[in-house]
N, C-alpha and C positions, 0 to 999 in steps of 0.2 A: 259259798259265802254269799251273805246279803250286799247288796250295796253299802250298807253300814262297813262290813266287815273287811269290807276286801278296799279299804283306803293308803294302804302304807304304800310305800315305793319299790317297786320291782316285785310288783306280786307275779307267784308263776304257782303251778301244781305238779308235784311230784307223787306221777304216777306206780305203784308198785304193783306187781301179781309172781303168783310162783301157781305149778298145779297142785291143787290141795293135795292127792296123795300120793306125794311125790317127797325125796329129800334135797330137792334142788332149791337153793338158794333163792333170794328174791330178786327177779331183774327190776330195774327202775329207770325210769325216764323222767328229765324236769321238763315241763312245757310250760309256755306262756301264752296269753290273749288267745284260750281256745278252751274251751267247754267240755269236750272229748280228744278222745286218743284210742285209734283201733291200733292192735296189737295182731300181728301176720305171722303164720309160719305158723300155727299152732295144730297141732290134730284135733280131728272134727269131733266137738260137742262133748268136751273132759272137763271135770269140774275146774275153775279156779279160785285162790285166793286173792282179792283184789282189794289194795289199799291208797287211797288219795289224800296227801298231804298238802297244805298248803306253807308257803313260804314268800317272805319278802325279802328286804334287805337288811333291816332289825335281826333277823332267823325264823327258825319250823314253829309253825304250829304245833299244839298237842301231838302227839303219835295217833292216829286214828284207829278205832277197830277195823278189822277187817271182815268183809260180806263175801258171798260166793257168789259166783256166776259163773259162766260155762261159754268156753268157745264155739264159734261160728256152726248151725246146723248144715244138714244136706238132707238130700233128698235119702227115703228109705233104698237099702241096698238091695230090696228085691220087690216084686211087684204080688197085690192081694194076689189066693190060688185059687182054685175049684170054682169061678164063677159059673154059677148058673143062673136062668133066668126063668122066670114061667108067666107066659101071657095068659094074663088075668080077663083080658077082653079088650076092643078096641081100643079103649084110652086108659089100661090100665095093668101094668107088666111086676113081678116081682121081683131083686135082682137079691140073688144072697150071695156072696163070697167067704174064704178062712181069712182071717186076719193075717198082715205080713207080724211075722216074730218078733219080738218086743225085740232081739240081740239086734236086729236091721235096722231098726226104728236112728236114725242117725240125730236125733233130735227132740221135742218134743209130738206126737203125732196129732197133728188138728181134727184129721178125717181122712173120708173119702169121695172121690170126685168121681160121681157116677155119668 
């Protein structure tokens, strides 16, 4: 909410998420004077459905759509294979490795750190 918007008395935000594909209910939280809200206990990097309402003392806002996002990453579960290297000349080496398996990838993968 804007500054405009968020003037009524006892504004708080009620947080909701469930795993997208999952049939499990929606957990929710109300929170107040905070901007975010991490949610713990989750297995790493599953999608979610996640919905923020806002409420004051009057009642809810609209019902909000809900967006996806995805719990916490980690590190991939196995390291690149086959490195090899081939010295190119004094300042100058090639390094090739196999990629770690997309199933490992515990998150989204940036790269690699030669």
């Amino acid at each position: 909410l804007n500054g405009f918007e968020s003037n009524g008395p006892g504004l708080q935000y009620k947080v909701s998420w469930r795993q997208k594909d999952g049939d499990d209910e929606w957990t929710s939280v109300v929170v107040a004077n905070v901007s975010k809200y991490i949610v713990s206990g989750t297995p790493t990097f599953v999608p979610y459905l996640i919905k923020v309402q806002a409420l004051n003392d009057v009642g809810f806002a609209p019902e909000p759509a809900a967006v996806m996002g995805h719990s916490g990453e980690d590190l991939p579960m196995v390291a690149p294979g086959n490195v090899r290297v081939n010295v190119v000349n004094s300042t100058l080496a090639e390094v090739h490795w196999d990629p770690v398996p997309l199933k490992s990838v515990r998150g989204h993968l940036q790269g690699y750190r030669v």
